[in-house]
C-alpha positions in Angstrom: 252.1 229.9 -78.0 248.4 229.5 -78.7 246.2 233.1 -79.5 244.6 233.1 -76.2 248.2 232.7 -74.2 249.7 235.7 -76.0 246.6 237.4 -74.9 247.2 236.5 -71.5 250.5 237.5 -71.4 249.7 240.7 -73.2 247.2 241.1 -70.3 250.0 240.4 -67.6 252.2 242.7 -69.2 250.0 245.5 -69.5 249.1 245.1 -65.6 252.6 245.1 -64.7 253.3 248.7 -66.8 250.2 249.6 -64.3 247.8 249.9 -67.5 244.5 248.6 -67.4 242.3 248.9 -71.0 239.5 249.6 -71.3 238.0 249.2 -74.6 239.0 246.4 -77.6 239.7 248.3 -80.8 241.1 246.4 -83.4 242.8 248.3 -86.1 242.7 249.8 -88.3 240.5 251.7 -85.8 237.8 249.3 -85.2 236.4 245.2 -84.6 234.4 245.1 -87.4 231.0 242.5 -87.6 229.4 242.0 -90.8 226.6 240.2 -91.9 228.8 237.7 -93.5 230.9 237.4 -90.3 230.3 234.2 -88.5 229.9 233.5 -84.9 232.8 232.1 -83.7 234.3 235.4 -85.4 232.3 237.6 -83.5 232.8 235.9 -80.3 236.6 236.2 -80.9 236.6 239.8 -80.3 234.7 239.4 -77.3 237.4 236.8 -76.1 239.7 238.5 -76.5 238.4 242.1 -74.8 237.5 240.0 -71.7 240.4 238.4 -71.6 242.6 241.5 -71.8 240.8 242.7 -69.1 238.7 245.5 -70.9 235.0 246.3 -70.5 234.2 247.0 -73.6 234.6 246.4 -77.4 234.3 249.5 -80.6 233.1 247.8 -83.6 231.9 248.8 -87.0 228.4 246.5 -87.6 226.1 246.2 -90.4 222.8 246.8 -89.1 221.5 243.2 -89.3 223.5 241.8 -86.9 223.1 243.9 -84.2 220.9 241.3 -82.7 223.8 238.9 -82.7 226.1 241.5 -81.1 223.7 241.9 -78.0 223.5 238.3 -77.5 227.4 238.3 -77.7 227.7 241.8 -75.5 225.7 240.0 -72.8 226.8 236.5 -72.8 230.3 238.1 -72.6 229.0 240.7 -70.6 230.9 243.3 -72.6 229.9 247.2 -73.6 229.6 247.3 -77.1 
């Protein structure tokens, strides 16, 4: 089962136990973006929030890519 079909059904089940998330926190308690994270990285987390259904994403970030988080917050459109 490929990443994005376990999310999927992860999604369904949670709909079905009448739970709807709202925020992607990835543990230990946070998504976290570094510098040295790259993009497709990034834009995982952001997959997978939307596709769980959530509206937005916690994440520790260094301060220099905070620019690349907005582009990735609106392009997903996702609270960050």
């Amino acid at each position: 089962m490929s990443s994005i079909t376990r999310r999927d059904a992860g999604r369904l089940a949670l709909a079905a136990a009448g739970l709807a998330p709202t925020a992607l926190a990835r543990p230990p308690i946070q998504y976290n973006m570094k510098a040295d994270s790259t993009e497709e990285e990034m834009a995982r987390g952001f997959e997978m929030t939307r596709t769980l259904g959530a509206r937005a994403i916690v994440c520790s970030a260094n301060v220099s890519v905070v620019k690349r988080i907005d582009a990735l917050a609106k392009k997903y459109k996702v609270r960050v």
